[in-house]
ChimeraX commands (.cxc) that place a marker at each C-alpha (Angstrom):
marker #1 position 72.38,109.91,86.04 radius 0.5
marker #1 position 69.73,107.14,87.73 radius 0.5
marker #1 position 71.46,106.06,90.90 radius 0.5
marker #1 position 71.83,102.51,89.56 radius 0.5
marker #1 position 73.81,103.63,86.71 radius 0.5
marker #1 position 76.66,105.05,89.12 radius 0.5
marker #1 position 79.38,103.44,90.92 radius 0.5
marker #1 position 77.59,102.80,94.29 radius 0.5
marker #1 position 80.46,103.21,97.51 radius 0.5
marker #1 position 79.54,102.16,100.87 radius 0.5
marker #1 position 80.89,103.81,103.96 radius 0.5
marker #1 position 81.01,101.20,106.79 radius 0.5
marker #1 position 82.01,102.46,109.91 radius 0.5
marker #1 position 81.36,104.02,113.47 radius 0.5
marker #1 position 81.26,107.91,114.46 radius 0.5
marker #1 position 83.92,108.98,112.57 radius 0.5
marker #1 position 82.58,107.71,109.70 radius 0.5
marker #1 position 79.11,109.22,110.24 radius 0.5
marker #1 position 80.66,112.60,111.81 radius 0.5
marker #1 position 80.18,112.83,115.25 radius 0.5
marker #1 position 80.39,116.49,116.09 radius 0.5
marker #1 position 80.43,117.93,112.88 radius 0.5
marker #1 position 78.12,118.98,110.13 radius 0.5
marker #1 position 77.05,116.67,107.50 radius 0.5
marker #1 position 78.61,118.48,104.99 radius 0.5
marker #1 position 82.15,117.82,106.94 radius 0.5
marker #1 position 81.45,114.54,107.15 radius 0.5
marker #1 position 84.10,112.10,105.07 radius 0.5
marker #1 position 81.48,110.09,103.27 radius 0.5
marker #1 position 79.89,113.51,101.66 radius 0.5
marker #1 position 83.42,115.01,101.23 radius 0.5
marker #1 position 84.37,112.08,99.00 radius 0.5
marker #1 position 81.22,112.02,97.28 radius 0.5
marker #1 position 81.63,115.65,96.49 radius 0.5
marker #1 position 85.38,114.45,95.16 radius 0.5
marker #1 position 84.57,111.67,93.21 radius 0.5
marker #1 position 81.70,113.61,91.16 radius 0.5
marker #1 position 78.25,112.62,89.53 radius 0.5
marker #1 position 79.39,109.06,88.07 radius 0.5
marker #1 position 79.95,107.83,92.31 radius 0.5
marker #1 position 77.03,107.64,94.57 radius 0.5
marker #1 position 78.25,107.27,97.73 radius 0.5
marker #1 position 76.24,105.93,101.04 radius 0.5
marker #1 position 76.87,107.11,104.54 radius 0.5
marker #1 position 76.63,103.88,106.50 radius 0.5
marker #1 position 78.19,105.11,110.24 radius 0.5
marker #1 position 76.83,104.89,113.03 radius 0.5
marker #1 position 78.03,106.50,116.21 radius 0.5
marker #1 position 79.38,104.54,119.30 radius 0.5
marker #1 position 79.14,101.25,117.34 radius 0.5
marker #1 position 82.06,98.40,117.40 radius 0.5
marker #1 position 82.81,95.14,115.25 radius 0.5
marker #1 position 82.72,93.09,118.88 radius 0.5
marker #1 position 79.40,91.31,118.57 radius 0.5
marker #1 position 79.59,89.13,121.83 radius 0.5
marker #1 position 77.61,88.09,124.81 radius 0.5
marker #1 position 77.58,88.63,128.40 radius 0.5
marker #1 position 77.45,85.45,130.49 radius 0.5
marker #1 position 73.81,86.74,131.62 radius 0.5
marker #1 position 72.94,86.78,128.27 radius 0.5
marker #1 position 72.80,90.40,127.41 radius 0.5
marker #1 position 74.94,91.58,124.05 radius 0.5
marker #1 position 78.36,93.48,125.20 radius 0.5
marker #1 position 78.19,97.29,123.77 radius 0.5
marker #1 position 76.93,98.24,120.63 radius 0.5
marker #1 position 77.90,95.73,117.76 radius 0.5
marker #1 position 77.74,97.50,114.58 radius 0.5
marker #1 position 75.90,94.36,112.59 radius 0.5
marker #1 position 73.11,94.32,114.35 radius 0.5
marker #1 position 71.90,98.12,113.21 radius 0.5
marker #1 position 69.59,98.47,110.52 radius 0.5
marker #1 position 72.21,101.43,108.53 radius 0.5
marker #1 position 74.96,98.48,108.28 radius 0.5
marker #1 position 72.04,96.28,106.99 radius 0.5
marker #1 position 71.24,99.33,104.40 radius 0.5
marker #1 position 74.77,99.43,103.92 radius 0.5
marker #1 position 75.09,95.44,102.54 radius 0.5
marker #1 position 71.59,95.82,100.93 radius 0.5
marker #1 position 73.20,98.39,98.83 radius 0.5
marker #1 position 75.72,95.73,96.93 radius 0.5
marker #1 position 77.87,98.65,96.61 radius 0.5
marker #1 position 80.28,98.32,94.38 radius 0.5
marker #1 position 83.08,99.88,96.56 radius 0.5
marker #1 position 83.30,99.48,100.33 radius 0.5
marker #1 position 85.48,101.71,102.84 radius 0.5
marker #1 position 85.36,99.66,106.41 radius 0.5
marker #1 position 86.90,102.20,108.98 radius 0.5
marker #1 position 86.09,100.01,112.25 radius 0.5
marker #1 position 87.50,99.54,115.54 radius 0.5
marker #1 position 88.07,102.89,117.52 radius 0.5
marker #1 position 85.19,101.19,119.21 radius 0.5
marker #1 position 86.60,97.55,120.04 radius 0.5
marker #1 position 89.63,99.79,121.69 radius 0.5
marker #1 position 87.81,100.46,124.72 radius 0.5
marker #1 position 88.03,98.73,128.65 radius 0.5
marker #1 position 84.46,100.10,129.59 radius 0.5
marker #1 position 86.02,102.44,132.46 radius 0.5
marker #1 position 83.38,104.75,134.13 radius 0.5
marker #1 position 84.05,108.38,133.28 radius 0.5
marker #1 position 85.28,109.08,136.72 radius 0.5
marker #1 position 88.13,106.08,136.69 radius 0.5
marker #1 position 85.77,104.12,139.24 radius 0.5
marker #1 position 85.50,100.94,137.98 radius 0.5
marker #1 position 85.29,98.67,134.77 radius 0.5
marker #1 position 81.24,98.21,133.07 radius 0.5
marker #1 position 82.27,94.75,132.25 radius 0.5
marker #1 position 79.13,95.99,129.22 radius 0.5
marker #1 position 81.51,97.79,127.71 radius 0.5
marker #1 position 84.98,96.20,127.99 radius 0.5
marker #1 position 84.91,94.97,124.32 radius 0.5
marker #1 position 88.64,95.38,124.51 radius 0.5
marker #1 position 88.74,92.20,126.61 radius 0.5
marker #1 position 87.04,90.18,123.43 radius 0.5
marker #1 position 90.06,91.09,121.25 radius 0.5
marker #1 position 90.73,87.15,121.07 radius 0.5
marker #1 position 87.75,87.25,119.06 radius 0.5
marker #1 position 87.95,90.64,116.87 radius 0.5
marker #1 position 89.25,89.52,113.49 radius 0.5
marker #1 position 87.17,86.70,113.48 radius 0.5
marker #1 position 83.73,89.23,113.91 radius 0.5
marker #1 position 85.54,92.09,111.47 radius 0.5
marker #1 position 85.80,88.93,109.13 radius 0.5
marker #1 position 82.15,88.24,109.15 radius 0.5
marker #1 position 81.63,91.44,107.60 radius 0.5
marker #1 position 83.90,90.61,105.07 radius 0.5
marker #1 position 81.64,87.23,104.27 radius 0.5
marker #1 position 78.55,89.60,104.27 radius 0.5
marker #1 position 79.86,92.07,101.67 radius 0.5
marker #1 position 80.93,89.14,99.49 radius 0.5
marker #1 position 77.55,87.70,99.72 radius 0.5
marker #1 position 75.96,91.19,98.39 radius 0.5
marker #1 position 78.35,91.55,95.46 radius 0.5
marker #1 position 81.22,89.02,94.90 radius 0.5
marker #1 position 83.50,91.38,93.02 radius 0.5
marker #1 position 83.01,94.13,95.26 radius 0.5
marker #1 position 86.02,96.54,96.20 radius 0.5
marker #1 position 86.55,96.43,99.85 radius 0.5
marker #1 position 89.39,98.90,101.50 radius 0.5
marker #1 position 89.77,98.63,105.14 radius 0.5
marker #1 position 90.92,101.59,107.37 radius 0.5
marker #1 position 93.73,101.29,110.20 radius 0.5
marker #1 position 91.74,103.66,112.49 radius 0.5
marker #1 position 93.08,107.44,113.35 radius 0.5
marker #1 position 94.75,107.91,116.32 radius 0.5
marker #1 position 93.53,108.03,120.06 radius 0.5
marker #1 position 94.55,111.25,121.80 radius 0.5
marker #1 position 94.27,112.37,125.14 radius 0.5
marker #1 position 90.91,111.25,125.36 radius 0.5
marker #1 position 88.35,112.67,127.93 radius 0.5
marker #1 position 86.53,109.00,128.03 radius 0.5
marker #1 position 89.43,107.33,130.28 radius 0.5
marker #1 position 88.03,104.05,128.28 radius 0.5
marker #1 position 89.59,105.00,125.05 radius 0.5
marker #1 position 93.15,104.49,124.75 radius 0.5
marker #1 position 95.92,104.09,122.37 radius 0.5
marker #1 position 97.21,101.14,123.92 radius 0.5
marker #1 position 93.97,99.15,122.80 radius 0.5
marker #1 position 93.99,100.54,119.99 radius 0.5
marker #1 position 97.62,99.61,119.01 radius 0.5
marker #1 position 96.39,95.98,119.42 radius 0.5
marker #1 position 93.94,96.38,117.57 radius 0.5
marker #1 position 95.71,97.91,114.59 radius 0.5
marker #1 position 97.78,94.80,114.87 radius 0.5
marker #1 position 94.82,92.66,114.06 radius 0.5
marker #1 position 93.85,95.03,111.03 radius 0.5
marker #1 position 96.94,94.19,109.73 radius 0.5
marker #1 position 96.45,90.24,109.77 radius 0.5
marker #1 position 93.09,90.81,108.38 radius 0.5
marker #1 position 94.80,91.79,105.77 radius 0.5
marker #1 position 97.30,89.52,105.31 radius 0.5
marker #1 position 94.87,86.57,105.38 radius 0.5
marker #1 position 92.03,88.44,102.76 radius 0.5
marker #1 position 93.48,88.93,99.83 radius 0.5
marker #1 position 90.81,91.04,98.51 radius 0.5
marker #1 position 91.30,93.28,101.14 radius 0.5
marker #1 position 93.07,96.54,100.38 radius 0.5
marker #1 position 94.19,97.84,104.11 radius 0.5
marker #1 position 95.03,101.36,104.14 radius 0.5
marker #1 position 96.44,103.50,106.94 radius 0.5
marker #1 position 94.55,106.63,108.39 radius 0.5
marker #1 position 96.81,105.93,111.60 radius 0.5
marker #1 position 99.79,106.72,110.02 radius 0.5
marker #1 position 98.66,109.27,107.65 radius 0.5
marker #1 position 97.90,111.14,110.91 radius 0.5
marker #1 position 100.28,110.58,112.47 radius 0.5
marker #1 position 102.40,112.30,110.11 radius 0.5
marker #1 position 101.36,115.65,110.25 radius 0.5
marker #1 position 102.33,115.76,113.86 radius 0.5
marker #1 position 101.28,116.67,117.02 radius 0.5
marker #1 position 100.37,119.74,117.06 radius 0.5
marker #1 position 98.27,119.23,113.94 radius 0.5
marker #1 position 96.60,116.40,115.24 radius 0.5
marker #1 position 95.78,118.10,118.59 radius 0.5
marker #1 position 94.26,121.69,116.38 radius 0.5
marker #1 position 92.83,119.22,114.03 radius 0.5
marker #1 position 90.89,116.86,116.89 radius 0.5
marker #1 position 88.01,117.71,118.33 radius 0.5
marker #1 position 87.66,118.68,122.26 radius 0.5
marker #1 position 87.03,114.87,123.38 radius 0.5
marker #1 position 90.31,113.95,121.69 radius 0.5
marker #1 position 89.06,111.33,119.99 radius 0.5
marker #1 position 86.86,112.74,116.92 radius 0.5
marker #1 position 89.29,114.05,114.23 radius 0.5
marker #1 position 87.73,117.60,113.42 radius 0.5
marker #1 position 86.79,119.19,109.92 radius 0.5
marker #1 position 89.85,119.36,108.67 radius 0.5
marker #1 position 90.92,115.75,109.98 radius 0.5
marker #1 position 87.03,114.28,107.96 radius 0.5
marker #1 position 88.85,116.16,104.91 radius 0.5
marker #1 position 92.21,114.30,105.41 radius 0.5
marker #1 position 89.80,110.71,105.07 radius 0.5
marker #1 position 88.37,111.57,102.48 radius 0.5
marker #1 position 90.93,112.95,100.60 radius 0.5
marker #1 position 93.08,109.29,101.53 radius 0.5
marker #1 position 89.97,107.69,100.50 radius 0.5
marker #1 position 89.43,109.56,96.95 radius 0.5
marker #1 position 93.13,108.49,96.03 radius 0.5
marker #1 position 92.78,105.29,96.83 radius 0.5
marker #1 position 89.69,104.94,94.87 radius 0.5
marker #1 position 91.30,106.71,91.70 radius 0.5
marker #1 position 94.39,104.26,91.44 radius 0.5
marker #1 position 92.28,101.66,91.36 radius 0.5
marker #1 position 89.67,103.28,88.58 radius 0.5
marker link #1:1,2 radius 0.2
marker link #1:2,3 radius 0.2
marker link #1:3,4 radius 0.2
marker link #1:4,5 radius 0.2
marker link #1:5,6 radius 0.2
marker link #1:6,7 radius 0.2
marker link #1:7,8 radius 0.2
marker link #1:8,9 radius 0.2
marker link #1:9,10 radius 0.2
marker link #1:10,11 radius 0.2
marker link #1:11,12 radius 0.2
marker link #1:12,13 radius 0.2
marker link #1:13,14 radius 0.2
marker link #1:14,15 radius 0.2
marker link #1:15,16 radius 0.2
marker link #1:16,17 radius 0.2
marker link #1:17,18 radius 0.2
marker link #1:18,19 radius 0.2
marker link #1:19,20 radius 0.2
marker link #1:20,21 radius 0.2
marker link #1:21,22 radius 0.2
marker link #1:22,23 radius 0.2
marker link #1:23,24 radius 0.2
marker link #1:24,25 radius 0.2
marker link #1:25,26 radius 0.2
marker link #1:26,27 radius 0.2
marker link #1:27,28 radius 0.2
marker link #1:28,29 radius 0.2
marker link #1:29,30 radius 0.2
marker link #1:30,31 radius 0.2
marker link #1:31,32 radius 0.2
marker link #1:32,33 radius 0.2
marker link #1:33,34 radius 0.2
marker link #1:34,35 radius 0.2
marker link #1:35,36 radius 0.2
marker link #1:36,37 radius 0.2
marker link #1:37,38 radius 0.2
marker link #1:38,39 radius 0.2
marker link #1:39,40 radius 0.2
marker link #1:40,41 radius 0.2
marker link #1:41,42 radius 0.2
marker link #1:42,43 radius 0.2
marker link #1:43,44 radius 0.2
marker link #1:44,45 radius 0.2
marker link #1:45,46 radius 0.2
marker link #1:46,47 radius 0.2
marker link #1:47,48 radius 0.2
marker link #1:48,49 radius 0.2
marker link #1:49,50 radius 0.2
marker link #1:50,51 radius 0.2
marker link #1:51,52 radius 0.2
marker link #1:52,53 radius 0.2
marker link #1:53,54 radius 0.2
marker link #1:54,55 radius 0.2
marker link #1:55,56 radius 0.2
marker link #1:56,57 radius 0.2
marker link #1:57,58 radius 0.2
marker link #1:58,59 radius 0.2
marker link #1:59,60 radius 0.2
marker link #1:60,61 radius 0.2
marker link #1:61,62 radius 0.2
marker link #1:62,63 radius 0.2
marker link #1:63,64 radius 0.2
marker link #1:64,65 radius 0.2
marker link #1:65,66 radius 0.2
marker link #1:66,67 radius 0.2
marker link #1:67,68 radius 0.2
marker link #1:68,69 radius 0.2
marker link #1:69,70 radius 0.2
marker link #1:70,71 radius 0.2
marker link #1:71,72 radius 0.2
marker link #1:72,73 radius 0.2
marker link #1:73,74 radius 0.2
marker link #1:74,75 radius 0.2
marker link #1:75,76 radius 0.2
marker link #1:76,77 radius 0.2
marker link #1:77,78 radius 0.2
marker link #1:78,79 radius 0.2
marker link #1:79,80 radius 0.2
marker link #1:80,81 radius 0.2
marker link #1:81,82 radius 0.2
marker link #1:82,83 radius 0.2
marker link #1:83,84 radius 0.2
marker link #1:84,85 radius 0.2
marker link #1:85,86 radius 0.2
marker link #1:86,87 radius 0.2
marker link #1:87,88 radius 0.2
marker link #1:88,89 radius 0.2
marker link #1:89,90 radius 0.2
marker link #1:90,91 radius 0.2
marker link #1:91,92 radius 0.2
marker link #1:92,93 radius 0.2
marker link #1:93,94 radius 0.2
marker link #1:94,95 radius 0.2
marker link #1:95,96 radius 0.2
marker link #1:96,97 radius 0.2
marker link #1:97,98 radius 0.2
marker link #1:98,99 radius 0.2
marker link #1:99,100 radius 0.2
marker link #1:100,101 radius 0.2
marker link #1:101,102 radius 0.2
marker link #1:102,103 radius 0.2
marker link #1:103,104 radius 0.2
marker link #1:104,105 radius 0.2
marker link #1:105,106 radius 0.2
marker link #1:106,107 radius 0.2
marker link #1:107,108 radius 0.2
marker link #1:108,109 radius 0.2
marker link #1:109,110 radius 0.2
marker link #1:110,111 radius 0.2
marker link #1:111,112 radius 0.2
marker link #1:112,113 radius 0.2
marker link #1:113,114 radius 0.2
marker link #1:114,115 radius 0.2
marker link #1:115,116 radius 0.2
marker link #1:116,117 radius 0.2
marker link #1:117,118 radius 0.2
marker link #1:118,119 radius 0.2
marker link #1:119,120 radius 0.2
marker link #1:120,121 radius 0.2
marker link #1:121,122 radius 0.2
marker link #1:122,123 radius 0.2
marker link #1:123,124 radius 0.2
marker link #1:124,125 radius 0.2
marker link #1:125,126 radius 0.2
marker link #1:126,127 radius 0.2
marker link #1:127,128 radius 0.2
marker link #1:128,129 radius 0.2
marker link #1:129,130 radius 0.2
marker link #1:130,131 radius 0.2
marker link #1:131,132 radius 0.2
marker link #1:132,133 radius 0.2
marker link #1:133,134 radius 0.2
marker link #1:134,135 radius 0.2
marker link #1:135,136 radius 0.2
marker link #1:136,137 radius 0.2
marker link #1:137,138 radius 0.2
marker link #1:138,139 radius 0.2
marker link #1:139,140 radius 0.2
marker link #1:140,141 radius 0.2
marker link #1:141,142 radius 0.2
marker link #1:142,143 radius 0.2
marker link #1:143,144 radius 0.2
marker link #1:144,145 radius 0.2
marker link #1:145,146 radius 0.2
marker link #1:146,147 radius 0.2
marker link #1:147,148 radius 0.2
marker link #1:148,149 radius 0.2
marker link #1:149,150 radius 0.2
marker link #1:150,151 radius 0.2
marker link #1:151,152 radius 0.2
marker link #1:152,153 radius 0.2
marker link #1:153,154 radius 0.2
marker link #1:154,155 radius 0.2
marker link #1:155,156 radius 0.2
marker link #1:156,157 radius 0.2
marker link #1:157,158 radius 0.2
marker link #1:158,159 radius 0.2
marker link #1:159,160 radius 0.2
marker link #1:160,161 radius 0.2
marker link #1:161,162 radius 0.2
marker link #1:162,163 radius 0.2
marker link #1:163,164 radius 0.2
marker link #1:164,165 radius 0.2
marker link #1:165,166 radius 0.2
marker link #1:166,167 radius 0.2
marker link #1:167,168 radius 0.2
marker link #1:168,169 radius 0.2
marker link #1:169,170 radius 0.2
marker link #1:170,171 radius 0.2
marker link #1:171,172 radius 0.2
marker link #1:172,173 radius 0.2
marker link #1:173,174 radius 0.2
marker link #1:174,175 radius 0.2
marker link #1:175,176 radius 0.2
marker link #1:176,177 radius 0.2
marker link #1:177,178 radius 0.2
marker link #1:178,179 radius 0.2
marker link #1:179,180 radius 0.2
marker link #1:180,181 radius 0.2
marker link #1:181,182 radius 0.2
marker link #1:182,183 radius 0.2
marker link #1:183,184 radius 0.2
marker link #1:184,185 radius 0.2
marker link #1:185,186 radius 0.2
marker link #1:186,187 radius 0.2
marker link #1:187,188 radius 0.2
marker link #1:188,189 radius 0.2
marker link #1:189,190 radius 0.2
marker link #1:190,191 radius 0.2
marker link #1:191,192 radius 0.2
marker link #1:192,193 radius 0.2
marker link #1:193,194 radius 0.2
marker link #1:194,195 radius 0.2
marker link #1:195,196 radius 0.2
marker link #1:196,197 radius 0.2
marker link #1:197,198 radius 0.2
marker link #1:198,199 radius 0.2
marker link #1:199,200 radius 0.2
marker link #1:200,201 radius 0.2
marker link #1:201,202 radius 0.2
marker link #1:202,203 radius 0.2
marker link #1:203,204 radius 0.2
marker link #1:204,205 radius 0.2
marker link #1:205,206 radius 0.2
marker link #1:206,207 radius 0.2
marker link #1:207,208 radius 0.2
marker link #1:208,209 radius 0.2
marker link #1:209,210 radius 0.2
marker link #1:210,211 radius 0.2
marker link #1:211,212 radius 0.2
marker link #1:212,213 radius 0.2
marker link #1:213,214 radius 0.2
marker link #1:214,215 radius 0.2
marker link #1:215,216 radius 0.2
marker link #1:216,217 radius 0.2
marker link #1:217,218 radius 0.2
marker link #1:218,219 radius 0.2
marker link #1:219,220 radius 0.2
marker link #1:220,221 radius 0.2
marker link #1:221,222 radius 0.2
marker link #1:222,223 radius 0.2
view
């Protein structure tokens, strides 16, 4: 079946979405296109360390790694999918703390921009509409933060932001929120810590099947 024929699903999203650490055959995006079968073509648009921040220092220079200005999440628009999975903001959850505790890269303190967060996720939004007006759009609360080894990552942050996922959704109706954080968090902790990867952040093969799995179902209720 041409490609143009199928049900085109975008996968917006950061390393967990791409699948840091693990094969691309474990990632989420390739599990769920193996789920949803030869009538779906779905697009891997993640790209690793990214965040929804898009903000400037006051020397000018652009704080972190905002996820708009990469060419995959301009592929990803281009695509006018007619389905998009947004699982953002592991990234915006970070203070920027040096690996040894130091100090604070004020670089990559996107955390203290959280003022502005639903206002840049929301942009996103806009640019999806703009590619295809009746597109699907499902947004991810993001999976937990364990023990991380980057002392920049914490739960904490990303409680807040999880917070702000939430009113995203409350003021877009077209927005379908669904919640990897809890669905998690429900198999425990000792699943979650076999089922992470070593840096405690990166869910593992098994945690990439969980998404996609979450994903797939939400996909077929709507169908």
């Amino acid at each position: 079946m041409p490609d143009e024929k199928k049900c085109q699903v975008v996968c917006l999203g950061d390393s967990i979405t791409e699948g840091f650490g693990l094969k691309w055959e474990e990632s989420y995006p390739y599990l769920l296109q193996c789920a949803l079968g030869d009538a779906y073509k779905v697009f891997n648009a993640g790209v690793t360390a990214h965040c929804v921040t898009d903000e400037l220092l006051p020397d000018g220079r652009v704080m972190g790694l905002p996820y708009v200005r990469t060419e995959r999440y301009a592929q990803g628009i281009a695509k006018k999918g007619d389905i998009y999975v947004l699982l953002l903001g592991t990234n915006d959850a970070q203070d920027g703390m040096l690996d040894d505790g130091s100090a604070v890269d004020p670089w990559g303190n996107i955390f203290s921009k959280r003022e502005h967060f639903i206002a840049h996720y929301e942009r996103i939004l806009r640019d999806i509409r703009g590619a295809n007006p009746g597109a699907k759009i499902y947004a991810g609360r993001p999976t937990p933060v364990l023990e991380c080894i980057w002392p920049k990552h914490q739960q904490k942050y990303l409680d807040v932001i999880l917070e702000k996922i939430d009113e995203i959704g409350r003021r877009n109706a077209d927005v379908v929120v669904f919640d990897l954080y809890g669905t998690f968090r429900e198999k425990g902790d000792t699943w979650l810590h076999e089922n992470y990867q070593a840096d405690r952040l990166h869910p593992g093969p098994e945690g990439a099947r969980l998404i996609a799995q979450t994903v797939y179902g939400l996909i077929m209720k709507d169908v």
